[in-house]
MDTraj code that builds the backbone (N, CA, C; nanometers):
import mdtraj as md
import numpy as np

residues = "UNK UNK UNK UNK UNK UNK UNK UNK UNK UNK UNK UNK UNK UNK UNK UNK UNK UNK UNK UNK UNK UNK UNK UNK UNK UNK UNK UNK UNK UNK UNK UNK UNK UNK UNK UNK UNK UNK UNK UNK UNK UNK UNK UNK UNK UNK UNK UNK UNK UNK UNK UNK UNK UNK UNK UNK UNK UNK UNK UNK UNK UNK UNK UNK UNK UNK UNK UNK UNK UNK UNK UNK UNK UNK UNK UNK UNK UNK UNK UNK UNK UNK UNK UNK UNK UNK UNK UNK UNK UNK UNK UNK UNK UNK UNK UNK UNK UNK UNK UNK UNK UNK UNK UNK UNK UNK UNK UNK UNK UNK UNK UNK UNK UNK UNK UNK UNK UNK UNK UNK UNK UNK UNK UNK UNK UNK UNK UNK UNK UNK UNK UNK UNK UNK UNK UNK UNK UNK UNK UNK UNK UNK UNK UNK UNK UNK UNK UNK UNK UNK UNK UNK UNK UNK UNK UNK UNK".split()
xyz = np.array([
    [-21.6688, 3.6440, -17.9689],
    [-21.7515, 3.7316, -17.8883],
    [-21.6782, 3.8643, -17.8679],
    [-21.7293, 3.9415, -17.8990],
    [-21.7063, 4.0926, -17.8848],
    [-21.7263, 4.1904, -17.7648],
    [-21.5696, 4.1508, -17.7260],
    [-21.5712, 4.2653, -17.5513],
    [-21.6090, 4.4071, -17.5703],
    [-21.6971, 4.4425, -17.4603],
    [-21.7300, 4.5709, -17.4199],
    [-21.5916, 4.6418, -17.3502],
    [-21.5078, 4.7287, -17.4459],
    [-21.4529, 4.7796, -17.4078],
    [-21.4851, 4.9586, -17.3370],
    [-21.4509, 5.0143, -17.2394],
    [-21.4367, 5.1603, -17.2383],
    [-21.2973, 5.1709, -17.1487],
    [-21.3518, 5.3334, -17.2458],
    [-21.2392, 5.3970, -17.1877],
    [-21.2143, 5.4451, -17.0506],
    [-21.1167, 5.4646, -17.0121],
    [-21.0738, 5.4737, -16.8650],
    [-20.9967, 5.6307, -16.8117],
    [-21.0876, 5.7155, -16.7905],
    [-21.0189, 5.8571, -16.7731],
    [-20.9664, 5.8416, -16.5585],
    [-20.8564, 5.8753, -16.6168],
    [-20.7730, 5.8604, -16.4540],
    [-20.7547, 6.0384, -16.4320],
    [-20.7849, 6.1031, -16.3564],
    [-20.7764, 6.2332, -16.2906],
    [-20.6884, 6.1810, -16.1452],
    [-20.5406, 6.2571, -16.1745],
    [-20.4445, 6.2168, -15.9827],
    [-20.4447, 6.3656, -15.9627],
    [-20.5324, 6.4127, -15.8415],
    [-20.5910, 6.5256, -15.8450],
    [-20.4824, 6.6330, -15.7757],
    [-20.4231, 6.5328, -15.6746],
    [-20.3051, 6.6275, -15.6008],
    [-20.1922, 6.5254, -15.5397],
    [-20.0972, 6.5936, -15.4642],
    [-19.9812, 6.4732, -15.4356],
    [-19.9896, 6.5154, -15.3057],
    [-20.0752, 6.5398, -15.2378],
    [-20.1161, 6.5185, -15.1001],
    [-20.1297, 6.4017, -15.0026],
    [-20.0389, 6.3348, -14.9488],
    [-20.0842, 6.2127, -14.9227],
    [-20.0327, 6.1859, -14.7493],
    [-20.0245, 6.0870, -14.6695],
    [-20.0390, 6.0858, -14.5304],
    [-19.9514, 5.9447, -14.5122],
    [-19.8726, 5.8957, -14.6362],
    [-19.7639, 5.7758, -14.6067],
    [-19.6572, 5.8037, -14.7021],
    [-19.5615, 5.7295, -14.6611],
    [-19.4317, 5.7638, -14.7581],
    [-19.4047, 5.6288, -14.8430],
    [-19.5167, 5.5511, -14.9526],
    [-19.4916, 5.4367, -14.9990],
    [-19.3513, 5.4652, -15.0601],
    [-19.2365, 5.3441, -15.0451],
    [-19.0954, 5.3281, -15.0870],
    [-19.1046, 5.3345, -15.2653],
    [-19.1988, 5.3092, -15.3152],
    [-19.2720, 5.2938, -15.4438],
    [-19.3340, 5.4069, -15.5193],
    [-19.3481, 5.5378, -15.4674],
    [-19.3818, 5.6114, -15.4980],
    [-19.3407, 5.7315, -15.5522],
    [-19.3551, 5.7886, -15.6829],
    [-19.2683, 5.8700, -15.7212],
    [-19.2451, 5.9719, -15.5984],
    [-19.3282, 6.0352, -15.5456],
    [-19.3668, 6.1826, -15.4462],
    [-19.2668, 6.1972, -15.3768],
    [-19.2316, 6.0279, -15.3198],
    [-19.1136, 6.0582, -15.2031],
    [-18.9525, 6.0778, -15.2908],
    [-18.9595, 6.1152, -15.3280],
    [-18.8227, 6.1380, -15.4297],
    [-18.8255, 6.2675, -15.5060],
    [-18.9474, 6.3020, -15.4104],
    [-18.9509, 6.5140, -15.5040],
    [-18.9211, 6.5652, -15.3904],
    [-18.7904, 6.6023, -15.4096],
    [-18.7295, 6.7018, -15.2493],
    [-18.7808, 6.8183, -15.2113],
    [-18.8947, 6.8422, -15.3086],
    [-18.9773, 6.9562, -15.2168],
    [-19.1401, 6.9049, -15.2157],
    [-19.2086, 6.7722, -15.2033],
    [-19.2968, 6.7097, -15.1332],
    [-19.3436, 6.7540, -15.0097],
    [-19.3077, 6.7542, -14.9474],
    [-19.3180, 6.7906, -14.8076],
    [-19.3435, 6.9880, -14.7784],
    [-19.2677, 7.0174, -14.8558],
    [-19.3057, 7.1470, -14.8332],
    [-19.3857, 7.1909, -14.9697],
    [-19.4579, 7.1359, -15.0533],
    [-19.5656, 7.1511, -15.1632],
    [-19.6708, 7.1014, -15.1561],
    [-19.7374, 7.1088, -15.0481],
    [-19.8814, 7.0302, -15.0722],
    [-19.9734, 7.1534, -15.0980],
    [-20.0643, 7.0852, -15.1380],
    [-20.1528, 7.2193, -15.2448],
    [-20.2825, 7.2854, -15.1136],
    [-20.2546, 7.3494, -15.1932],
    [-20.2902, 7.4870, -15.0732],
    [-20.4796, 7.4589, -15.0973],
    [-20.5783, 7.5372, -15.0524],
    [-20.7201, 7.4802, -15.0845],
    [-20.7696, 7.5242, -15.1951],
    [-20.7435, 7.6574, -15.2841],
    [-20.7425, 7.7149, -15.4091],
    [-20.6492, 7.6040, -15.4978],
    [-20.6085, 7.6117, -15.4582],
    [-20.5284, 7.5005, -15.5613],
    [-20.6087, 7.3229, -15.6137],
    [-20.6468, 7.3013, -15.4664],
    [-20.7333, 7.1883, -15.4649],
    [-20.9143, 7.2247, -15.5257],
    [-21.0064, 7.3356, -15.5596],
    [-21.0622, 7.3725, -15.6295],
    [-21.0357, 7.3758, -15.7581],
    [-20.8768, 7.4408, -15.7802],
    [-20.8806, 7.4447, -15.9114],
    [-20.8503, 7.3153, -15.9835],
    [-20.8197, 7.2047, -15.9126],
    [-20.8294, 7.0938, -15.9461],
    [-20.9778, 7.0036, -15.9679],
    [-21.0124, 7.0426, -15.8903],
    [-21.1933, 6.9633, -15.8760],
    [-21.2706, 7.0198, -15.9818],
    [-21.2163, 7.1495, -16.0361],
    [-21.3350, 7.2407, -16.1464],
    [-21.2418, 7.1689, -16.2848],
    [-21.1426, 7.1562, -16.2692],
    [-21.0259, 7.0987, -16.4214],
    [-21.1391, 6.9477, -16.4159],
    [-21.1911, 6.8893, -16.3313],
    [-21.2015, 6.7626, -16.3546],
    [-21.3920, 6.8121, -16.3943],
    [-21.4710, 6.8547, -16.3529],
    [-21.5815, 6.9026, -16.3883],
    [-21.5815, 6.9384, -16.4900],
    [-21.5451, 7.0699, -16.5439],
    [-21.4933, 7.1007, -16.6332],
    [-21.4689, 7.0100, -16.7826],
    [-21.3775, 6.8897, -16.7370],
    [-21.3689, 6.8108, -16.8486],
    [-21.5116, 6.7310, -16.8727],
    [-21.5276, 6.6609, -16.7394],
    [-21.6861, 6.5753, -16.7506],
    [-21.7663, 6.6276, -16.8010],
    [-21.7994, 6.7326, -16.8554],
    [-21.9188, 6.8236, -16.9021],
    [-21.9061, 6.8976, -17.0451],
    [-21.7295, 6.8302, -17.0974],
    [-21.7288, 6.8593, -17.2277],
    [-21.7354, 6.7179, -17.3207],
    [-21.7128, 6.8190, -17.4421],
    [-21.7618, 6.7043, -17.5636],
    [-21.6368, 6.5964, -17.5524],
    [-21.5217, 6.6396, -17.4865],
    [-21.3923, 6.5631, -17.5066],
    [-21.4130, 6.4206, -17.4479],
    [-21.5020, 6.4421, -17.3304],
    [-21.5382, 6.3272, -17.2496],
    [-21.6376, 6.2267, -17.3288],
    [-21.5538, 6.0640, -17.3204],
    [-21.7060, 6.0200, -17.4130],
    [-21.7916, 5.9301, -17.2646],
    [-21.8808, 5.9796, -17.3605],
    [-22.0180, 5.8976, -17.2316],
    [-21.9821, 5.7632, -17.2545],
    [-22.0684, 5.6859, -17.1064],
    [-22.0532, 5.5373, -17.1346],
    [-21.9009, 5.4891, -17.0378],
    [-21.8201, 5.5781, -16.9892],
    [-21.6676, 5.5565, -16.9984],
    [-21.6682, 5.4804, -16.8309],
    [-21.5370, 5.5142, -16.7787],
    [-21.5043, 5.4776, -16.6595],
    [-21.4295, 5.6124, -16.5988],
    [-21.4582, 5.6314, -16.4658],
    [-21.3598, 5.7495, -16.4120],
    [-21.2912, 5.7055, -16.3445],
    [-21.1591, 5.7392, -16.2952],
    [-21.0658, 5.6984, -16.1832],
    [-21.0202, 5.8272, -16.1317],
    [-21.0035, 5.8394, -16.0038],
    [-20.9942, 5.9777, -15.9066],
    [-20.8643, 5.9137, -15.8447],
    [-20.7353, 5.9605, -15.8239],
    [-20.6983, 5.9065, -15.7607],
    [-20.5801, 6.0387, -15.6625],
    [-20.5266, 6.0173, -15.5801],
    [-20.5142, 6.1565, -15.5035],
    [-20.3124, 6.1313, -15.5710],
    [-20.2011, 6.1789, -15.5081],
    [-20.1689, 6.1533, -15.3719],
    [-20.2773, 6.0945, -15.2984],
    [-20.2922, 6.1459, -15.1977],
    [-20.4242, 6.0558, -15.1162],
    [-20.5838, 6.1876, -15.1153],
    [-20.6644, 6.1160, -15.1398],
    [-20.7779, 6.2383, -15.1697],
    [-20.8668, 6.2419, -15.0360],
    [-20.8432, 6.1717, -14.9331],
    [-20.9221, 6.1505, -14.7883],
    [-20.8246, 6.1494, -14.7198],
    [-20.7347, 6.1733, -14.7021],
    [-20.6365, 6.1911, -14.5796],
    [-20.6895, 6.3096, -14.4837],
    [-20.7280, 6.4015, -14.4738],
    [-20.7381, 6.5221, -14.4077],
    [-20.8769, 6.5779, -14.4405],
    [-20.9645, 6.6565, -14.3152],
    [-21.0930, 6.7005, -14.3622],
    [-21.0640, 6.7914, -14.4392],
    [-21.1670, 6.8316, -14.5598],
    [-21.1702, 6.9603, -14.6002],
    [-21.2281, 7.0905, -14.5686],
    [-21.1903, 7.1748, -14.6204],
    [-21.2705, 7.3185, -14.5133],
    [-21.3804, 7.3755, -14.6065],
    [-21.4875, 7.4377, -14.6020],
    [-21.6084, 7.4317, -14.6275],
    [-21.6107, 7.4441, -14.8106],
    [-21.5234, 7.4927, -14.8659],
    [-21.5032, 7.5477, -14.9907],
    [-21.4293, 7.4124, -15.0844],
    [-21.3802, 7.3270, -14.9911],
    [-21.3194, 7.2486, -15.1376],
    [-21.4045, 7.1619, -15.0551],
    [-21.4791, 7.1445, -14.9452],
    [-21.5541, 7.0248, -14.9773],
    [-21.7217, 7.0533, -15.0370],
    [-21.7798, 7.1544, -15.0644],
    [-21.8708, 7.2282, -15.1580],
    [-21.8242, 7.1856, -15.3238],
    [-21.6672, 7.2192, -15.3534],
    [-21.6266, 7.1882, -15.4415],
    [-21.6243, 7.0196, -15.4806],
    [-21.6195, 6.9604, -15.4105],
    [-21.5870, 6.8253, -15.3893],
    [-21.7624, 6.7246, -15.4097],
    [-21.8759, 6.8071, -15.3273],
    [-22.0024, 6.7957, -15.3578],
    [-22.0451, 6.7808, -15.5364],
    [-21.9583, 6.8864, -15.5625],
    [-22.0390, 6.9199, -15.6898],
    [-21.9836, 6.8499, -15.7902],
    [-21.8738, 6.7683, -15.7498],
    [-21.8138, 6.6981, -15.8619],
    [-21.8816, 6.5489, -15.8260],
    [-21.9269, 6.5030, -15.6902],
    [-22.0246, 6.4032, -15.6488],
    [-22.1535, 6.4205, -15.7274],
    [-22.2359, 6.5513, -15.7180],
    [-22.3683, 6.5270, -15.7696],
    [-22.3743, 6.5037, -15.9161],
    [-22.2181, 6.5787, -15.9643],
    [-22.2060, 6.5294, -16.1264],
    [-22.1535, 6.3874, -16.1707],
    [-22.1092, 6.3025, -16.0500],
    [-22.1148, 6.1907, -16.0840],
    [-22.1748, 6.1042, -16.0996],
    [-22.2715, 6.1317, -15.9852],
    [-22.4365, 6.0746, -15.9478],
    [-22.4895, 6.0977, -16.0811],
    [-22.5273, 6.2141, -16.1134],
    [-22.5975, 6.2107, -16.2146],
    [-22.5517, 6.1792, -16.3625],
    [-22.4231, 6.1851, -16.3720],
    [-22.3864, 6.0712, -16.4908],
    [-22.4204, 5.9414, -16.4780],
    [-22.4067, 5.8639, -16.3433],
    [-22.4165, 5.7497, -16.3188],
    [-22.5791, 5.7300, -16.3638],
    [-22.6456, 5.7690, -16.3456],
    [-22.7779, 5.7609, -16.3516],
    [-22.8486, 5.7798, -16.5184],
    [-22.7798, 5.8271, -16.5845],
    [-22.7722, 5.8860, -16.7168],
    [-22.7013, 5.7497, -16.8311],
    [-22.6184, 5.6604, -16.7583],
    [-22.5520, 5.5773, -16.7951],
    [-22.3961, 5.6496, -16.8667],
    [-22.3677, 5.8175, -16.8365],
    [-22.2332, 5.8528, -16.9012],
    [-22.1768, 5.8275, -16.8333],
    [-22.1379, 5.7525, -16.6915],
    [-22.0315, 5.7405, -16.6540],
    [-22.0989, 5.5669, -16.5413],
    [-22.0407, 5.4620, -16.5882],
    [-22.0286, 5.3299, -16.5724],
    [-21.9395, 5.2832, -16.4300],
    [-21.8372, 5.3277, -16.3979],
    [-21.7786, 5.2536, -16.3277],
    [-21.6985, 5.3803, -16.2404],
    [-21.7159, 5.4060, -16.1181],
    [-21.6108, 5.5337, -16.0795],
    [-21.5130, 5.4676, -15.9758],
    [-21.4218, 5.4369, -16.0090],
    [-21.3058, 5.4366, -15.9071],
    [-21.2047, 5.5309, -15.8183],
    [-21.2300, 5.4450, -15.6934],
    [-21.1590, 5.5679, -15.5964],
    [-20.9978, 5.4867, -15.5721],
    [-20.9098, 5.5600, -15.5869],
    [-20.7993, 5.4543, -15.6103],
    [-20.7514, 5.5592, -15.4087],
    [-20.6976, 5.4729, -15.3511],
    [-20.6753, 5.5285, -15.2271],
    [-20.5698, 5.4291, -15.1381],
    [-20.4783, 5.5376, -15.0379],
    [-20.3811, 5.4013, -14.9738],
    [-20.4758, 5.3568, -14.8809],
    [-20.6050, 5.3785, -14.8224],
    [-20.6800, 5.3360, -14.7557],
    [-20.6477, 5.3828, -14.6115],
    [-20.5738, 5.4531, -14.5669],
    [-20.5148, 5.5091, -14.4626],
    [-20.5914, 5.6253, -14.4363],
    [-20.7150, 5.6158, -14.3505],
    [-20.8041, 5.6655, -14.3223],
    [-20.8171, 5.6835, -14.1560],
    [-20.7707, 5.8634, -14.1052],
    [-20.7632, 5.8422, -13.9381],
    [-20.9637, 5.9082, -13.9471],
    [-21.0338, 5.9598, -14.0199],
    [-21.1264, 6.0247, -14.0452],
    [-21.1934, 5.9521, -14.1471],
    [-21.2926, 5.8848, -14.1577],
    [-21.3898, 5.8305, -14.2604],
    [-21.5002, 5.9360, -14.3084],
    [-21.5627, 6.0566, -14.2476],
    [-21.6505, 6.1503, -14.2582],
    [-21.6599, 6.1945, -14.3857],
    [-21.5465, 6.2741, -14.4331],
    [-21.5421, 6.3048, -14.5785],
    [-21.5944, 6.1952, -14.6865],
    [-21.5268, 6.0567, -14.6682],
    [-21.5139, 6.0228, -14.8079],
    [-21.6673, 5.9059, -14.7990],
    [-21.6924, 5.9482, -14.6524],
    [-21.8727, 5.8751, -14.6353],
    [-21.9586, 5.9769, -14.6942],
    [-21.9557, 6.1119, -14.6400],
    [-22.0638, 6.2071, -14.7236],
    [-22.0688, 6.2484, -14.8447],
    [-21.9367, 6.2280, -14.8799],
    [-21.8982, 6.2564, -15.0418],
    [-21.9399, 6.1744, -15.1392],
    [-21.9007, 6.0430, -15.1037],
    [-21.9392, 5.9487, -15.1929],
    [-22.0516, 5.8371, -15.1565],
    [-21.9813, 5.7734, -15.0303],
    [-22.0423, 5.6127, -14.9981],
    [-22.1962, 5.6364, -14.9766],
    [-22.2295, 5.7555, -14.8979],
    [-22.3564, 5.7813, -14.8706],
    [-22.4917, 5.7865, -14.9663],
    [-22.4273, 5.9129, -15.0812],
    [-22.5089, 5.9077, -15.1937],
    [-22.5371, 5.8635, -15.2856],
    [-22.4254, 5.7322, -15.2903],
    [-22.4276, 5.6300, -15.3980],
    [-22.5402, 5.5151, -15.3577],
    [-22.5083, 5.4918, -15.2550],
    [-22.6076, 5.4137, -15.1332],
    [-22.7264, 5.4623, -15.1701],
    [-22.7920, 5.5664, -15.1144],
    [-22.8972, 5.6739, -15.1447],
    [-22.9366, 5.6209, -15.2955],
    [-22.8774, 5.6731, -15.3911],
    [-22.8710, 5.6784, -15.5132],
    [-22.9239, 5.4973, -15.5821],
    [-22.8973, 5.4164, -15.5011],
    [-22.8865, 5.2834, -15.5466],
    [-22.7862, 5.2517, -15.6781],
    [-22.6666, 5.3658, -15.5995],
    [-22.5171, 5.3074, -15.7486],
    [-22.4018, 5.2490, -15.6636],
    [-22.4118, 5.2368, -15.5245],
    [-22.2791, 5.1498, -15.4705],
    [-22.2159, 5.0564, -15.5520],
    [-22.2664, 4.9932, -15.6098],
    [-22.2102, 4.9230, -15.7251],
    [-22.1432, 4.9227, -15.7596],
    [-22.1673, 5.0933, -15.8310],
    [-22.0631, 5.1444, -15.9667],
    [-21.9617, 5.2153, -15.8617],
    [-21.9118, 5.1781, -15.7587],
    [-21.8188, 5.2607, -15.7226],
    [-21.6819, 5.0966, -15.6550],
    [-21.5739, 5.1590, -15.6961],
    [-21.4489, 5.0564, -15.6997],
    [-21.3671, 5.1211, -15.6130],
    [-21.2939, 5.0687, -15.5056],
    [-21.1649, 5.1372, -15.4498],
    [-21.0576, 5.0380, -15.4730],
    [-20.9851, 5.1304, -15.5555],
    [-20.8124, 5.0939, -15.6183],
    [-20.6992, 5.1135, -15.4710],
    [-20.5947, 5.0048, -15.4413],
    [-20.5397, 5.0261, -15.3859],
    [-20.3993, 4.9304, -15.4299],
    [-20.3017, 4.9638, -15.3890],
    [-20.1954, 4.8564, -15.4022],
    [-20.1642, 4.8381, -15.2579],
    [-20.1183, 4.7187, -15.2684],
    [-20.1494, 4.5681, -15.2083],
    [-20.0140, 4.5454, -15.1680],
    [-19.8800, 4.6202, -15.1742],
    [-19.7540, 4.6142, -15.1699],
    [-19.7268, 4.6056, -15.0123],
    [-19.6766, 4.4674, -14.9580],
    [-19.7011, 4.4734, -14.8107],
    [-19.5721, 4.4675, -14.7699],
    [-19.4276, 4.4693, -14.8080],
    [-19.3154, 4.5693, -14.8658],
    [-19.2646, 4.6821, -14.8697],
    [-19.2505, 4.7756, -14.8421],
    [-19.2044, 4.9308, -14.8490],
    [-19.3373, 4.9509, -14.8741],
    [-19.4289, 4.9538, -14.8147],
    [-19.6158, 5.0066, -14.8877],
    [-19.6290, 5.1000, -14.7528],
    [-19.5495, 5.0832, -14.6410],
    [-19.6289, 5.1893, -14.5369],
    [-19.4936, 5.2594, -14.4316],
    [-19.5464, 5.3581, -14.4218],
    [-19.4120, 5.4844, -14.3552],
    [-19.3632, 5.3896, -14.2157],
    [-19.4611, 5.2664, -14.1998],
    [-19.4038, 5.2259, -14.0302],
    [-19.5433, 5.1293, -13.9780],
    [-19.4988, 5.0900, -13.9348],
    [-19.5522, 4.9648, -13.8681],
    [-19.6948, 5.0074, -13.8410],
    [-19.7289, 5.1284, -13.7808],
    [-19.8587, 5.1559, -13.7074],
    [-19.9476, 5.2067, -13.8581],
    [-19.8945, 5.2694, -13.9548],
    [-19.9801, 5.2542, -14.0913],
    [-19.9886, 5.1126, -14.1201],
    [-19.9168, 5.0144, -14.1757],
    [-19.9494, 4.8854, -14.2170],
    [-20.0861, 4.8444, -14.1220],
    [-20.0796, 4.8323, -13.9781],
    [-20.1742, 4.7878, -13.9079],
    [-20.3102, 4.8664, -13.9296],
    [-20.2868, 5.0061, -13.9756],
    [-20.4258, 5.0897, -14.0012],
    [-20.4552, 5.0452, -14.1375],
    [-20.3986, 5.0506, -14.2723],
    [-20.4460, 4.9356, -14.3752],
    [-20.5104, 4.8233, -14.3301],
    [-20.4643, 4.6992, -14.2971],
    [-20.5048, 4.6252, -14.2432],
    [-20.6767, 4.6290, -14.1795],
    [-20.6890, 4.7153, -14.0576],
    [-20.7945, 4.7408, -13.9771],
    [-20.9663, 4.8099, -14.0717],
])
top = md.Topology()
chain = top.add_chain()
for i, resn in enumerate(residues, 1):
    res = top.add_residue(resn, chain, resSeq=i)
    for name in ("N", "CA", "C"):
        top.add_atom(name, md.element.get_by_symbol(name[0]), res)
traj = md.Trajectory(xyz[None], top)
């Protein structure tokens, strides 16, 4: 029997993130902390990933994976989350098209704000009748996985 394979395009959009996993390359870049990407920077990331979805390089049929530093840690301000819309309605409408099968949100799940990543995604997929096609990736490392006791318990919750 002959598996349905596809391909798996992973976009790690920024190294923005809101824990210090012991596991993680980020915490071992001694200027982390003072490099997080500014909101032009985070556009020009969201249009690199549009951008690709809308060329020939991309094959239909595939799988997407989004994965941040952390991509919901912090609200966005009106311009990268406009930006952030438009890479949603182009997912929606791949999803619907059948070019894009499976979208994964890979995330530490460390969420003090749910707003963003409800209007962005969970809402219109819902809407859409594609909740389905949407996956959240996380590691499971219960080990050096959280900056301190009161993150582990917000995973958890």
């Amino acid at each position: 029997m002959k598996k349905d394979i596809r391909k798996i395009y992973e976009f790690v959009m920024w190294q923005n993130c809101n824990n210090e996993c012991s596991f993680c390359f980020l915490r071992y870049d001694k200027n982390y902390h003072s490099r997080l990407l500014i909101d032009s920077e985070k556009i020009q990331a969201l249009d690199c990933v549009i951008n690709f979805l809308k060329s020939d390089e991309f094959e239909r049929g595939s799988h997407v994976l989004i994965a941040g530093g952390e991509l919901f840690y912090q609200r966005y301000n009106e311009d990268v989350y406009a930006k952030f819309k438009e890479l949603t309605d182009l997912i929606i409408d791949y999803m619907h098209k059948g070019y894009i099968d499976i979208l994964y949100l890979n995330s530490n799940l460390l969420f003090d704000d749910l707003s963003d990543i409800k209007t962005l995604f969970l809402y219109p997929l819902v809407e859409n009748n594609l909740i389905s096609h949407i996956h959240f990736t996380t590691s499971y490392d219960r080990y050096g996985r959280y900056a301190n006791k009161q993150k582990e318990e917000q995973f958890l919750r």
